[in-house]
Short mmCIF file of the C-alpha atoms (twelve columns), coordinates in Angstrom:
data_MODEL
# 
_entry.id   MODEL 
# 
loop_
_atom_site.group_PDB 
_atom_site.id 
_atom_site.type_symbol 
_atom_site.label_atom_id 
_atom_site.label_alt_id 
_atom_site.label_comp_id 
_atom_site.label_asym_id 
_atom_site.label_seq_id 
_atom_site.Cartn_x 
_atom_site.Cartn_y 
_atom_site.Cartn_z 
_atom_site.pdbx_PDB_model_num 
ATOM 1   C CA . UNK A 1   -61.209 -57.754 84.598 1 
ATOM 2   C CA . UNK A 2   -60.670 -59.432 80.549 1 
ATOM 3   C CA . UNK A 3   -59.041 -57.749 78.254 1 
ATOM 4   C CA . UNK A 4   -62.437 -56.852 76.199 1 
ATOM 5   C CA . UNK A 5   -63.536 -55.189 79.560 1 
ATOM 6   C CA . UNK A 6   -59.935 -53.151 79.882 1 
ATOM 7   C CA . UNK A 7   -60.415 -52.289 76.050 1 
ATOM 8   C CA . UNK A 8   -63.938 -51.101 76.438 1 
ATOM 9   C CA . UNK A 9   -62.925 -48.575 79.677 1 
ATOM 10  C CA . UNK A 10  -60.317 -47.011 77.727 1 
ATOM 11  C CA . UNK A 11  -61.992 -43.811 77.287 1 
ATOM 12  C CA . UNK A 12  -62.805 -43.320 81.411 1 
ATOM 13  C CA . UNK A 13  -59.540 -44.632 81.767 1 
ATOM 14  C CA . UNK A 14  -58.281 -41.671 79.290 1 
ATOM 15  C CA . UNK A 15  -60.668 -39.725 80.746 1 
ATOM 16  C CA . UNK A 16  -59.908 -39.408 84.281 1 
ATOM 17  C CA . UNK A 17  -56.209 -39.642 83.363 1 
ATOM 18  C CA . UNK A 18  -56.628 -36.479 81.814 1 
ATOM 19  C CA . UNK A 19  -58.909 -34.547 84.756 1 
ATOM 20  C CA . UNK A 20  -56.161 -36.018 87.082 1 
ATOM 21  C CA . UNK A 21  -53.304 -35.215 85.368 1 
ATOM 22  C CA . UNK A 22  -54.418 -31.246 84.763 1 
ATOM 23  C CA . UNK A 23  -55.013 -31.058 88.396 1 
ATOM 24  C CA . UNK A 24  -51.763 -32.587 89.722 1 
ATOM 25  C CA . UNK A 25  -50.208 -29.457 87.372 1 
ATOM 26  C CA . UNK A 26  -52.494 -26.994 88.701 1 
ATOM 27  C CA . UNK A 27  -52.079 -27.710 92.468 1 
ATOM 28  C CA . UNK A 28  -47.983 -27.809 91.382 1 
ATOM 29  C CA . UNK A 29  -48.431 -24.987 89.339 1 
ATOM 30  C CA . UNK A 30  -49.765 -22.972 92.498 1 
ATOM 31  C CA . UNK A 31  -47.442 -24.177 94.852 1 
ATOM 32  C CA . UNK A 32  -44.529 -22.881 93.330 1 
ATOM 33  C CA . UNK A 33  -46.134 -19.659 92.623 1 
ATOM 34  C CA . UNK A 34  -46.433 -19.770 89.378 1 
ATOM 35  C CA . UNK A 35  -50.448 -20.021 88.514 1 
ATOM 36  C CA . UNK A 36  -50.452 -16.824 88.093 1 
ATOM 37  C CA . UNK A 37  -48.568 -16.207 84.612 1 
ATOM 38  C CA . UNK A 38  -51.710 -18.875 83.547 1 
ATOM 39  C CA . UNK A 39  -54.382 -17.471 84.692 1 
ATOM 40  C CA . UNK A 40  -56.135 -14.039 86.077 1 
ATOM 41  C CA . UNK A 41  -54.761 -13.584 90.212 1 
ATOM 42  C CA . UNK A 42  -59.070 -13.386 90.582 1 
ATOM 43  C CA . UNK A 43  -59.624 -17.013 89.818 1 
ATOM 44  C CA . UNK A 44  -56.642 -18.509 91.474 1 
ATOM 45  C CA . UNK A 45  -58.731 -19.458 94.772 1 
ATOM 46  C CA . UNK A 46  -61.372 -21.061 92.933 1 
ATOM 47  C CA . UNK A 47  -59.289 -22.888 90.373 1 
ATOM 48  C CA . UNK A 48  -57.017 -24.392 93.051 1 
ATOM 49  C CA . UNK A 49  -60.089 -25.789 94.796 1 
ATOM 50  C CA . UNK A 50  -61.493 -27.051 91.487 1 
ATOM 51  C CA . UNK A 51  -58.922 -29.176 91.229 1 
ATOM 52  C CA . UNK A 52  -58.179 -29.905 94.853 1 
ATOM 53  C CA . UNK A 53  -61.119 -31.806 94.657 1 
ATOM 54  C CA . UNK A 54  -60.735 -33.195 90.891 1 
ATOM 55  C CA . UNK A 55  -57.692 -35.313 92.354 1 
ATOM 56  C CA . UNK A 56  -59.331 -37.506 94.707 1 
ATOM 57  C CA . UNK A 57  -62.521 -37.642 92.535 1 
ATOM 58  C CA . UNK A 58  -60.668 -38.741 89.564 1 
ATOM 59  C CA . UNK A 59  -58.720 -41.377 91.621 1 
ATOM 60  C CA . UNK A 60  -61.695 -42.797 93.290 1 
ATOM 61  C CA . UNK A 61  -63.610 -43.250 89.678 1 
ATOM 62  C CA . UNK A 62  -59.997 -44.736 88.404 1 
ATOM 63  C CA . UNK A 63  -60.865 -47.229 91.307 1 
ATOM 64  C CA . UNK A 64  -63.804 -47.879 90.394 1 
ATOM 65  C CA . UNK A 65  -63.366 -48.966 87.164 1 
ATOM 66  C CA . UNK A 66  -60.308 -50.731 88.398 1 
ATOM 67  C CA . UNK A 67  -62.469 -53.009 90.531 1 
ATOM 68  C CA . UNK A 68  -65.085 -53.604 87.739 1 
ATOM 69  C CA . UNK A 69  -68.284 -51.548 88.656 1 
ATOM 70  C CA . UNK A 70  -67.878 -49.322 85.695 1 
ATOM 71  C CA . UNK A 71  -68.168 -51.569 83.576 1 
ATOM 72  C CA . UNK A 72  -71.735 -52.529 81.730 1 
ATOM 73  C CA . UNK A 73  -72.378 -54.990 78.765 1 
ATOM 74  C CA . UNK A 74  -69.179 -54.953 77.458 1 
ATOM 75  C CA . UNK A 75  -68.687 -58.362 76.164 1 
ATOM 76  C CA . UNK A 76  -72.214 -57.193 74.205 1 
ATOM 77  C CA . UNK A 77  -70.548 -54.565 72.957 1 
ATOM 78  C CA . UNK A 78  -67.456 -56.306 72.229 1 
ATOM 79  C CA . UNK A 79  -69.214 -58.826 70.071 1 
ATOM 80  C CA . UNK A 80  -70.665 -55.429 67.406 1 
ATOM 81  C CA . UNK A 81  -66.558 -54.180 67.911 1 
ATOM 82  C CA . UNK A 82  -65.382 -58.090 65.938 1 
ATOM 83  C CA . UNK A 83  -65.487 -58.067 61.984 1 
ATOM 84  C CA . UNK A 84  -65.775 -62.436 60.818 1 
ATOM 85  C CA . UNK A 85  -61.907 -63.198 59.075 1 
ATOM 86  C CA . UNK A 86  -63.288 -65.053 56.162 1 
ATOM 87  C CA . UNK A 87  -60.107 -66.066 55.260 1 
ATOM 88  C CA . UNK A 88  -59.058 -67.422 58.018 1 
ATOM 89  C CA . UNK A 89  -61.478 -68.908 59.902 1 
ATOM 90  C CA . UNK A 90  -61.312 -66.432 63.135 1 
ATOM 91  C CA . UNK A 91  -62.711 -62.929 64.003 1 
ATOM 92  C CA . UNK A 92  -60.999 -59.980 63.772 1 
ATOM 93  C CA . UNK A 93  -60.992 -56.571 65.411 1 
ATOM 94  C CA . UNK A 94  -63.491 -53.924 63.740 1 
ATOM 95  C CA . UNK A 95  -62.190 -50.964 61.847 1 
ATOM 96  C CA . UNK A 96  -64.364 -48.888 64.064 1 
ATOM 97  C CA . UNK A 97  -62.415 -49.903 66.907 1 
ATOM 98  C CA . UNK A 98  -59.185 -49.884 66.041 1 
ATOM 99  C CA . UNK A 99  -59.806 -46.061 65.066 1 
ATOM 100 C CA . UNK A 100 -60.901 -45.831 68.653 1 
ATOM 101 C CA . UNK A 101 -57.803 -47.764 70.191 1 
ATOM 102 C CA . UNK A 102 -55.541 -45.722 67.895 1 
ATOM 103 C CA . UNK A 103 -57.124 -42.038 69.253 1 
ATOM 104 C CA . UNK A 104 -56.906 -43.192 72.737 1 
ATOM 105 C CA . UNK A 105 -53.953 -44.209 72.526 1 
ATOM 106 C CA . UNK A 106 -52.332 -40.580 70.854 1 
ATOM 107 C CA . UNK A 107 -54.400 -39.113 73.122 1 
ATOM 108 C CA . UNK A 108 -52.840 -40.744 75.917 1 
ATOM 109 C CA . UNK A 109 -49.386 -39.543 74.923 1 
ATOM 110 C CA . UNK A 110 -50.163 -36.150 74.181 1 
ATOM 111 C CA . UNK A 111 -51.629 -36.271 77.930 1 
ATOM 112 C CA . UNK A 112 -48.416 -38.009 79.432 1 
ATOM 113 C CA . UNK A 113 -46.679 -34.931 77.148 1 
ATOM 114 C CA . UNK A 114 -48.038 -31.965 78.338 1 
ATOM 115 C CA . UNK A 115 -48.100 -33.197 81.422 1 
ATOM 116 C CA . UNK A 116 -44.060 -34.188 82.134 1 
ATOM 117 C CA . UNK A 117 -43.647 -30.490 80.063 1 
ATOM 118 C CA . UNK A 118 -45.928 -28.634 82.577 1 
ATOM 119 C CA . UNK A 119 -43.751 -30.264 84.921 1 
ATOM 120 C CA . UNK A 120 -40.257 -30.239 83.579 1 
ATOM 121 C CA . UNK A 121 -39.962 -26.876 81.786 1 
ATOM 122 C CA . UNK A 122 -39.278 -23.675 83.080 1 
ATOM 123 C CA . UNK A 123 -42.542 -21.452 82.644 1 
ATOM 124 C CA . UNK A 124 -42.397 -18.530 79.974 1 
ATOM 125 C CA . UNK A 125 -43.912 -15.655 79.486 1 
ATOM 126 C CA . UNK A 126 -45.579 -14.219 76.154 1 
ATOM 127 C CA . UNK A 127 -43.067 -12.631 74.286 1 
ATOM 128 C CA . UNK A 128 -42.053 -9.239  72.327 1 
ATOM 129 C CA . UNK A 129 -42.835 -11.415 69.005 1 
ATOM 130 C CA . UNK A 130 -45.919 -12.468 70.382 1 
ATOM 131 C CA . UNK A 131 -47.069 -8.544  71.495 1 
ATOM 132 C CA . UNK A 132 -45.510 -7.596  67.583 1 
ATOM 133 C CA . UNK A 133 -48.198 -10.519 66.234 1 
ATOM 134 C CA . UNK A 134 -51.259 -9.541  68.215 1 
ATOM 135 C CA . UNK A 135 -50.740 -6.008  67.132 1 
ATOM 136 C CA . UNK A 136 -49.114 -4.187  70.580 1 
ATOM 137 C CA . UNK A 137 -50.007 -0.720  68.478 1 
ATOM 138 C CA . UNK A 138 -53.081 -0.749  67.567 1 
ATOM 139 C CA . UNK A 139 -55.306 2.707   68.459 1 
ATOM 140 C CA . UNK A 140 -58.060 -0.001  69.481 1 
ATOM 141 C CA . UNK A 141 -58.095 -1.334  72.858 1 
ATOM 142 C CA . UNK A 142 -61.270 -3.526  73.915 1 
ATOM 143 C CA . UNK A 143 -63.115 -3.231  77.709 1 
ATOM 144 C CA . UNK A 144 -61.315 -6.088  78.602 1 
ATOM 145 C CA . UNK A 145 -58.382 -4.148  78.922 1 
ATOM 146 C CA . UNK A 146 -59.641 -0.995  81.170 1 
ATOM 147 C CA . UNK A 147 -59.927 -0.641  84.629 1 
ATOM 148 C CA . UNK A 148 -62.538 -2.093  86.348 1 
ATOM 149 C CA . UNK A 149 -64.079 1.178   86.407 1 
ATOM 150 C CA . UNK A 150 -63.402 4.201   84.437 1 
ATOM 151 C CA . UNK A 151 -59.911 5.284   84.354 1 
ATOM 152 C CA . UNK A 152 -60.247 8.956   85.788 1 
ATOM 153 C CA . UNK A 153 -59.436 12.050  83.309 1 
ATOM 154 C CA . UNK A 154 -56.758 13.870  84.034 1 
ATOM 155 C CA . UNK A 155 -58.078 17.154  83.961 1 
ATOM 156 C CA . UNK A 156 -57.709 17.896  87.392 1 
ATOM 157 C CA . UNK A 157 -54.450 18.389  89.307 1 
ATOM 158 C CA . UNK A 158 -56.038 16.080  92.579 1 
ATOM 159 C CA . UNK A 159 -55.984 12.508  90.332 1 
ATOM 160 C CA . UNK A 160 -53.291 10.371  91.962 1 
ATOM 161 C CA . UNK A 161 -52.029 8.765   89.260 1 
ATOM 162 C CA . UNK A 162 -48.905 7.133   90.892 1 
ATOM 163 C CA . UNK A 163 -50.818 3.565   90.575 1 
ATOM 164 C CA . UNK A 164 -51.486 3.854   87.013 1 
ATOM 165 C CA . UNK A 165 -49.885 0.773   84.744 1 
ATOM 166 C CA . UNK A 166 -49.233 1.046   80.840 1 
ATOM 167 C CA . UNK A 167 -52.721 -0.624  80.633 1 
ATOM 168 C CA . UNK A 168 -54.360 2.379   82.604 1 
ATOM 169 C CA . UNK A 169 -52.831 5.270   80.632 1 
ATOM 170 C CA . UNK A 170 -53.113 3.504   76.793 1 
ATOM 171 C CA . UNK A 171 -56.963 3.402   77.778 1 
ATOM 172 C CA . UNK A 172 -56.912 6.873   78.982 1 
ATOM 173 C CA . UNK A 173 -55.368 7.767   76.119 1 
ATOM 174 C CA . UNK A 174 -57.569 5.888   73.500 1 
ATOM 175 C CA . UNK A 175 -60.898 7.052   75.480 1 
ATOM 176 C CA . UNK A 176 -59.969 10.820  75.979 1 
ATOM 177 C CA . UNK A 177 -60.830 13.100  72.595 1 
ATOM 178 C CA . UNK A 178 -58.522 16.044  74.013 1 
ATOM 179 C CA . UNK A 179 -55.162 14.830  74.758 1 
ATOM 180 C CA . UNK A 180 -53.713 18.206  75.313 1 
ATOM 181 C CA . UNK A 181 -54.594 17.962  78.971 1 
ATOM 182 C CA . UNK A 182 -51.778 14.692  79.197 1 
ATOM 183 C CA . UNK A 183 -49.066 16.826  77.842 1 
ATOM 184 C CA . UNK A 184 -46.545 16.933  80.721 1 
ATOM 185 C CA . UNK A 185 -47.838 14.412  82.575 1 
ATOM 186 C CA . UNK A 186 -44.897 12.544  84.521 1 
ATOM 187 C CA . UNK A 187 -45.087 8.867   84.144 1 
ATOM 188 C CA . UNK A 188 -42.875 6.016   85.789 1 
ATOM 189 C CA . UNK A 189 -43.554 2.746   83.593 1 
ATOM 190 C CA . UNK A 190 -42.026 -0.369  83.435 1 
ATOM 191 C CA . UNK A 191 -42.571 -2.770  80.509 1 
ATOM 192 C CA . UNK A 192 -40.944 -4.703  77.835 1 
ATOM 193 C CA . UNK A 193 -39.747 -3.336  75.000 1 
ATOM 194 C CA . UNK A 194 -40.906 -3.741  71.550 1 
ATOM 195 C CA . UNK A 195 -38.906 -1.796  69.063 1 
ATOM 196 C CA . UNK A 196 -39.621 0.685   66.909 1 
ATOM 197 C CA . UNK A 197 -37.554 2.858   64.525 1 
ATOM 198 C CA . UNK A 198 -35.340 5.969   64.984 1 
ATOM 199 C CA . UNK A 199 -34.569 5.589   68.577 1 
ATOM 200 C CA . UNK A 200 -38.202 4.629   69.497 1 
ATOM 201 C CA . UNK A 201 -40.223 1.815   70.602 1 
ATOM 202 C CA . UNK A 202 -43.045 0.572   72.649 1 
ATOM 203 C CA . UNK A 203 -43.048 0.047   76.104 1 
ATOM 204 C CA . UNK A 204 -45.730 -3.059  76.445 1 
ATOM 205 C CA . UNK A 205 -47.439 -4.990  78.961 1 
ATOM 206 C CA . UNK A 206 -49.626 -8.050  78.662 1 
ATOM 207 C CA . UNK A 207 -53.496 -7.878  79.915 1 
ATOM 208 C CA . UNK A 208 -54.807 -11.070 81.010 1 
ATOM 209 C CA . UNK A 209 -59.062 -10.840 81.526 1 
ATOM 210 C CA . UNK A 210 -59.474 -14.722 82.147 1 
ATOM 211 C CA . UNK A 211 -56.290 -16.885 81.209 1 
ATOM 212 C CA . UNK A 212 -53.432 -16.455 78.856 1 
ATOM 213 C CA . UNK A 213 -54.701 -17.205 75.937 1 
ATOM 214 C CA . UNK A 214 -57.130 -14.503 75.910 1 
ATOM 215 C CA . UNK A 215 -53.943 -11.842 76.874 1 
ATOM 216 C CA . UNK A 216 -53.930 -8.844  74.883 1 
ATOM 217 C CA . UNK A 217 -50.870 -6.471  74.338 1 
ATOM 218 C CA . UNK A 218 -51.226 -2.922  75.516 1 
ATOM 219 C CA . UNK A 219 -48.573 -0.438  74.823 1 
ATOM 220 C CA . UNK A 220 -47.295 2.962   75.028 1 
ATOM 221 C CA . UNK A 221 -44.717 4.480   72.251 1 
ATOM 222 C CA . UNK A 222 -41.182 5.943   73.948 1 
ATOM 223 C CA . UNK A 223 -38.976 8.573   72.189 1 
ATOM 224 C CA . UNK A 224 -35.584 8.801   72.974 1 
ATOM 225 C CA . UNK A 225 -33.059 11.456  72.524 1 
ATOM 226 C CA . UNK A 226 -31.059 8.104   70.550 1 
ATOM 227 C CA . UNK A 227 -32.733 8.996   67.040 1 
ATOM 228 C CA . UNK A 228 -29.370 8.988   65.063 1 
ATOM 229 C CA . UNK A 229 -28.219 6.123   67.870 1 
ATOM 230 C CA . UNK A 230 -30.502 3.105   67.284 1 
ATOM 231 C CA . UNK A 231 -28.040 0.824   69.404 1 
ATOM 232 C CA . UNK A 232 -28.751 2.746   72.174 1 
ATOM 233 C CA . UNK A 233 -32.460 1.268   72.333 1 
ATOM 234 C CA . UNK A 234 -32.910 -1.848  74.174 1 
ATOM 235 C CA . UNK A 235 -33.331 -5.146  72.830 1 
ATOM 236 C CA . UNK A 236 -36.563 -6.659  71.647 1 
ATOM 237 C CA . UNK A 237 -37.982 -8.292  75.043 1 
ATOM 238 C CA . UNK A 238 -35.833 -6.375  77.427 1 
ATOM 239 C CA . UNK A 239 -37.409 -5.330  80.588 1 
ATOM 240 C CA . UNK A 240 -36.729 -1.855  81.440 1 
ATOM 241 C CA . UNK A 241 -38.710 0.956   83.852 1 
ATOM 242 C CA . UNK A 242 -38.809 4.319   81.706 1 
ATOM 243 C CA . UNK A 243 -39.056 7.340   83.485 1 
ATOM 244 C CA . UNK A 244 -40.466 10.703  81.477 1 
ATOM 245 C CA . UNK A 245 -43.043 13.121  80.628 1 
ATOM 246 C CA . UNK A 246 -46.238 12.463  78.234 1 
ATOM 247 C CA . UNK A 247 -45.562 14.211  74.792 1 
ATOM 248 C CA . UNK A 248 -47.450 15.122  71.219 1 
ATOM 249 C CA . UNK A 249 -46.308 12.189  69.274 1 
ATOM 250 C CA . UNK A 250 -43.801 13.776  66.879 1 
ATOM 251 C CA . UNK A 251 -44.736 11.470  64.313 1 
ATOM 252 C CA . UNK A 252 -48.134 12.778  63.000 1 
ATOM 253 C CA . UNK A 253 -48.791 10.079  61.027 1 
ATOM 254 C CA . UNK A 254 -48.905 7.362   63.750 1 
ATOM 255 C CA . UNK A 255 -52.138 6.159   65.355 1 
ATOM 256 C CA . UNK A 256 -51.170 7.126   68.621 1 
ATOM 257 C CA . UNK A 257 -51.205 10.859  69.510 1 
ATOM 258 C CA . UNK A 258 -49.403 10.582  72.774 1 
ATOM 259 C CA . UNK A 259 -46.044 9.224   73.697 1 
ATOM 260 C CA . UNK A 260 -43.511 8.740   76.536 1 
ATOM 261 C CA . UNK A 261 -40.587 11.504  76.227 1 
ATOM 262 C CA . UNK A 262 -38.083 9.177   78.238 1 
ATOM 263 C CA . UNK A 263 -35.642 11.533  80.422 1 
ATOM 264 C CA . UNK A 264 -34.101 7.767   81.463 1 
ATOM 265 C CA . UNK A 265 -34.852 4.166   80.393 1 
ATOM 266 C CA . UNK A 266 -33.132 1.626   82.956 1 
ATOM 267 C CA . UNK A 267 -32.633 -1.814  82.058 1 
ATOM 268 C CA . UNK A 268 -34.509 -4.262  84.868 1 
ATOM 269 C CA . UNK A 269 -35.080 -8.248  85.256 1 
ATOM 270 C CA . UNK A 270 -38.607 -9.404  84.465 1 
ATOM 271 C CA . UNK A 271 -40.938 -9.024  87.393 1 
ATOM 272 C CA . UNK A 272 -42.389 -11.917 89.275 1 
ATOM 273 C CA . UNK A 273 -46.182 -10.511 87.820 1 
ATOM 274 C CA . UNK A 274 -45.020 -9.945  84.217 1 
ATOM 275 C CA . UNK A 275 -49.035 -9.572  83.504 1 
ATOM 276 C CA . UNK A 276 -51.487 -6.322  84.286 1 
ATOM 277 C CA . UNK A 277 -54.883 -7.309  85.083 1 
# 
């Protein structure tokens, strides 16, 4: 293959670099289990078959070109890429194309980049400063972030709510008008901690619907009996399971009416699953 035909397969070489290279990640990404702080648990079957079969497809069309068959007109094309060098006798690349050479070629190492990172580096999870930016308290909480069907209202002493997550009781709480029913409620929630002030702060959870980007924060406020101790909350991005009773938010000004009177707040490692679903 010349030069002009290696130049003018750039892109599918770029191309199929790419597709390959996001697979290889995937597949490694899912192998040592952790896919999931990407992506929804729901779509981890389907996305490690997508790309199951993206890396042989992608090396068979690198092949391909390789051997020459993708390659049509080129030395046509080549001839409209070539600007005449009045000055010295001789063409000279097109300005067109050198824009094109230049992309492909950043593109290239931004591929190689992300790639060796995936790779490399340690996954992380989103962060307290991250919850803190995407507003962790806010009294709104979209669909995305409910059960898949309606969380059940507590009004009745037969609910089993020993499965519930911080995601299922901030949507109770943001759907149900009378919160006086939740009063006394015992909860058991673990969560990362997002500080408030006078010996408060919000026990949080990330929601993924699809993938991580779309992850929303969903939170619960904790009281403490630490109001005149503020050392005695944990750090911003601790992990910690609180254990307590639902409560009238004693501040009356906040958004949310109900909060977590914490009886004890234990300090624990970040679970495997960091992510509610």
């Amino acid at each position: 293959m010349s030069s002009s035909d290696a130049r003018s397969n750039a892109p599918a070489y770029l191309g199929l670099g790419s597709v390959l290279a996001v697979a290889l990640c995937t597949l490694w990404l899912a192998l040592v289990g952790h896919l999931d702080l990407y992506i929804n648990p729901r779509y981890s079957v389907f996305t490690i078959v997508l790309a199951a079969v993206a890396v042989p497809a992608s090396i068979a069309g690198l092949v391909v070109i390789a051997r020459g068959h993708g390659h049509t007109h080129g030395d046509d094309a080549d001839e409209h890429e070539y600007e005449p060098d009045h000055d010295h006798g001789r063409r000279r690349p097109g300005r067109g194309r050198a824009v094109r050479l230049a992309l492909g070629g950043a593109a290239a190492i931004v591929t190689v980049g992300v790639t060796v990172s995936m790779l490399v580096l340690p996954p992380t999870t989103l962060s307290a400063r991250t919850a803190q930016q995407r507003s962790v308290d806010s009294a709104t909480l979209s669909n995305a972030t409910g059960s898949d069907a309606a969380v059940s209202l507590l009004g009745s002493e037969g609910v089993d709510t020993s499965q519930y997550g911080v995601k299922d009781w901030a949507a109770l709480i943001r759907q149900t008008t009378d919160t006086t029913a939740l009063v006394g409620k015992q909860v058991r929630l673990s969560g990362f901690v997002v500080p408030g002030q006078d010996g408060s702060f919000t026990l949080t959870r990330f929601v993924i619907s699809c993938c991580a980007v779309d992850a929303q924060p969903v939170g619960l406020g904790v009281v403490t009996d630490a109001g005149d101790r503020p050392d005695a909350v944990p750090d911003e991005g601790q992990w910690v399971t609180v254990t307590g009773a639902l409560a009238a938010n004693p501040d009356q000004s906040a958004d949310a009416r109900i909060v977590i009177k914490a009886a004890k707040v234990t300090e624990i490692a970040q679970p495997k699953d960091p992510y509610e679903y």
